[in-house]
C-alpha positions in Angstrom: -14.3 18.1 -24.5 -11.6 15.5 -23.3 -7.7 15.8 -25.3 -6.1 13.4 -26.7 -4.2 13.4 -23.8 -7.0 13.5 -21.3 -8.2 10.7 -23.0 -5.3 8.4 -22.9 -4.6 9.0 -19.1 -8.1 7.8 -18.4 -7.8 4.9 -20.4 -4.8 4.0 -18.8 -6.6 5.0 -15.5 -9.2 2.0 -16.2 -7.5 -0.5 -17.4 -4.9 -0.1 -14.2 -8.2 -0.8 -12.2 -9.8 -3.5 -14.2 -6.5 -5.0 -13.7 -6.3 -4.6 -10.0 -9.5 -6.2 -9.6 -9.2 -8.6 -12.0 -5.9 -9.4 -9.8 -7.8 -9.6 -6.7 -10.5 -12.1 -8.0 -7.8 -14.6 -9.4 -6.1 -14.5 -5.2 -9.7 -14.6 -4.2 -10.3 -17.4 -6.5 -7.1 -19.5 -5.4 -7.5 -18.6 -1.5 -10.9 -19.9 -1.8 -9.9 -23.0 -2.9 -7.1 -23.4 -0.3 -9.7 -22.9 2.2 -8.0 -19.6 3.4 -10.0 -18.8 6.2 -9.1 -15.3 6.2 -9.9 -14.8 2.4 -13.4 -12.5 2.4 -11.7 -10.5 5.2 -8.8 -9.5 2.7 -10.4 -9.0 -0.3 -13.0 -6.3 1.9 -9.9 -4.6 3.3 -8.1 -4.7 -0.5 -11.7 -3.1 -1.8 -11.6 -0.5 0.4 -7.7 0.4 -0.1 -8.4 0.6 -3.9 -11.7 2.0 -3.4 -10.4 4.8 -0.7 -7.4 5.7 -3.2 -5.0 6.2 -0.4 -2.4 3.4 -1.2 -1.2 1.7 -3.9 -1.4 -1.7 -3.1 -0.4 -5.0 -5.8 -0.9 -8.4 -4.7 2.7 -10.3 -5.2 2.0 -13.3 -7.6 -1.9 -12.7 -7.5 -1.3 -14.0 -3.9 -4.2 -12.7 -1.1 -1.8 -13.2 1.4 1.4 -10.5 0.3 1.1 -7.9 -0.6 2.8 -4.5 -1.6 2.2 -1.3 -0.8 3.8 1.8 -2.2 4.3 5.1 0.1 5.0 8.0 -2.1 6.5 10.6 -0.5 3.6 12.3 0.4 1.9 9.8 1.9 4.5 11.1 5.1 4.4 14.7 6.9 6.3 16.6 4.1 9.0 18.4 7.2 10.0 14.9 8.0 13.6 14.0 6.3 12.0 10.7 4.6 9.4 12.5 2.9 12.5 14.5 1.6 14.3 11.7 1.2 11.8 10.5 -1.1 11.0 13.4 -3.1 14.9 13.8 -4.0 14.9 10.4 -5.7 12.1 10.7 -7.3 13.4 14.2 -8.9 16.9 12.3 -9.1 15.0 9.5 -11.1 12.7 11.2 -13.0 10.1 9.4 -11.9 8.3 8.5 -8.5 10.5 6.4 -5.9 7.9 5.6 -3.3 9.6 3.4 0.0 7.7 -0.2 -0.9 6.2 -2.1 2.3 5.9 -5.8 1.8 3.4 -7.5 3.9 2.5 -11.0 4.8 -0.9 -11.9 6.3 -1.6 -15.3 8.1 -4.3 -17.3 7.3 -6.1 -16.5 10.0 -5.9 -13.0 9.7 -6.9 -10.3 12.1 -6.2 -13.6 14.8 -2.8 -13.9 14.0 -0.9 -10.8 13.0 1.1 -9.9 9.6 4.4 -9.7 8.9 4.8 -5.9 7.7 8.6 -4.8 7.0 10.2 -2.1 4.3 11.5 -4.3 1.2 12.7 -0.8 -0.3 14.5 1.0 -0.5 16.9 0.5 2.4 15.5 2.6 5.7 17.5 3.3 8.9 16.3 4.6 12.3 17.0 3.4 16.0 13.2 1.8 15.3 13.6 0.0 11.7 15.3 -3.4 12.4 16.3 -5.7 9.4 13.1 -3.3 7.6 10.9 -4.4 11.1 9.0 -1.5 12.8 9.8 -1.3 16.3 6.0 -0.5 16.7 3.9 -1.7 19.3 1.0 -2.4 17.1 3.0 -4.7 14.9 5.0 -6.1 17.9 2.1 -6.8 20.4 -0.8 -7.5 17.6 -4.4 -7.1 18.7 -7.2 -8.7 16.2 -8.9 -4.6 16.8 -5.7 -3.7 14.6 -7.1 -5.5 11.7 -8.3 -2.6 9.6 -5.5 -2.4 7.0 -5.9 1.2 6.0 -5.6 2.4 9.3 -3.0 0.4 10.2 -1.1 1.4 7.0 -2.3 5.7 8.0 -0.6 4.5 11.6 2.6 2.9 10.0 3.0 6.2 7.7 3.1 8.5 10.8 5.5 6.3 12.5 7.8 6.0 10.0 8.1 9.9 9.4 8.0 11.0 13.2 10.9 8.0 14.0 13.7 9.6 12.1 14.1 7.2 9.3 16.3 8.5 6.1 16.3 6.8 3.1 20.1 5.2 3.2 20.0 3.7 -0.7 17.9 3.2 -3.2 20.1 0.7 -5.4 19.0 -0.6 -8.6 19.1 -4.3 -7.3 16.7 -3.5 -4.1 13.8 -4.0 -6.2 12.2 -7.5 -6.7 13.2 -9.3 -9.9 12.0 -12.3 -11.3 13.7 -15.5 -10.9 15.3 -17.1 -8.9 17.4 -14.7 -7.2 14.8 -12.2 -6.9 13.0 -15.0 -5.0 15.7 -16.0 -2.8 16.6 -12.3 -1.8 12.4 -11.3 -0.9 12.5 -14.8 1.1 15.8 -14.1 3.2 14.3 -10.1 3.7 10.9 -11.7 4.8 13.1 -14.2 6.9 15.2 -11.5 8.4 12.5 -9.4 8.9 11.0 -12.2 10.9 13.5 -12.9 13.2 13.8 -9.1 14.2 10.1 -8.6 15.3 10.9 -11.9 17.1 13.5 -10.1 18.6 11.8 -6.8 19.3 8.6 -8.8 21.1 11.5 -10.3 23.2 12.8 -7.6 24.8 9.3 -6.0 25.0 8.0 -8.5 26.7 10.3 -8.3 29.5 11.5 -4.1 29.3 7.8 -3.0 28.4 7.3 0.0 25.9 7.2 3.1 28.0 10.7 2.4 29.9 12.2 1.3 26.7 11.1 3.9 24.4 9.1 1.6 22.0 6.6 3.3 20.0 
């Protein structure tokens, strides 16, 4: 016999998934009707993240093409310092404080690759530029990379074997509505897009073994 309790965290349990899917057939809906070509693609890959369990993924203004994904930390190798990092904000908090990827698929998606940075909280390492991975997956995209939950399983491990630490976690990272909250996720995205511009640069000419890229 379930508790009151019990009960109550499974009905929250469904109606956070009815409203994930509900979510995903709205973007579906309105990428459909853009004639986004890479619309069936994303919604099998968003399927199989929600059906998997893995991530926690919400589409950013019932959009198909941005999303967000939250890494709690255990979603990292629990010795590395962000994993630690995360854990102590969360306790700090009172509540979970996962590091939030935001990521912006093309169109064309797997032929054209996605713009994948951290929003939040802020990250450093000698490979997170501006929130851009210095990753050679991400730098030098392949359409084989297109399966999202491995890619996001590959990101994870990078991030905790790179060094990052969690440097802030300030109230005002997180997106807010309005305008401001608009302007400041458009200049991340923008500055976010200039470093992997950056980073394909100089790998292009130093190459990834000689330069240390990952």
């Amino acid at each position: 016999n379930y508790t009151a309790d019990e009960a109550e965290e499974e009905a929250e349990a469904e109606a956070f998934a009815e409203a994930r899917f509900a979510s995903i057939e709205r973007a579906f809906a309105a990428a459909k009707a853009k004639g986004v070509q890479s619309s069936t693609r994303l919604v099998k890959e968003l399927r199989a993240l929600f059906m998997a369990g893995t991530f926690e993924v919400e589409l950013i203004d019932d959009s198909l093409l941005v999303w967000e994904v939250a890494l709690h930390d255990w979603a990292f190798d629990p010795s590395s310092p962000l994993s630690k990092d995360l854990e102590a904000l969360s306790e700090a908090a009172g509540d979970l404080v996962p590091l939030i990827l935001r990521v912006h698929f093309s169109a064309d998606f797997p032929f054209s690759p996605p713009l994948v940075y951290v929003a939040r909280p802020t990250v450093r390492s000698e490979y997170v530029f501006d929130g851009a991975l210095c990753m050679e997956m991400l730098v030098d995209w392949q359409p084989q990379y297109g399966n999202v939950e491995s890619m996001l399983v590959q990101i994870s491990a990078f991030l905790a074997h790179s060094g990052a630490r969690v440097e802030t976690a300030c109230k005002g990272e997180a997106a807010a509505a309005g305008a401001d909250g608009e302007a400041a996720a458009t200049a991340a995205r923008d500055s976010a897009r200039r470093a992997y511009e950056k980073l394909k640069a100089f790998h292009d000419k130093k190459g990834w073994a000689s330069a240390g890229g990952r």
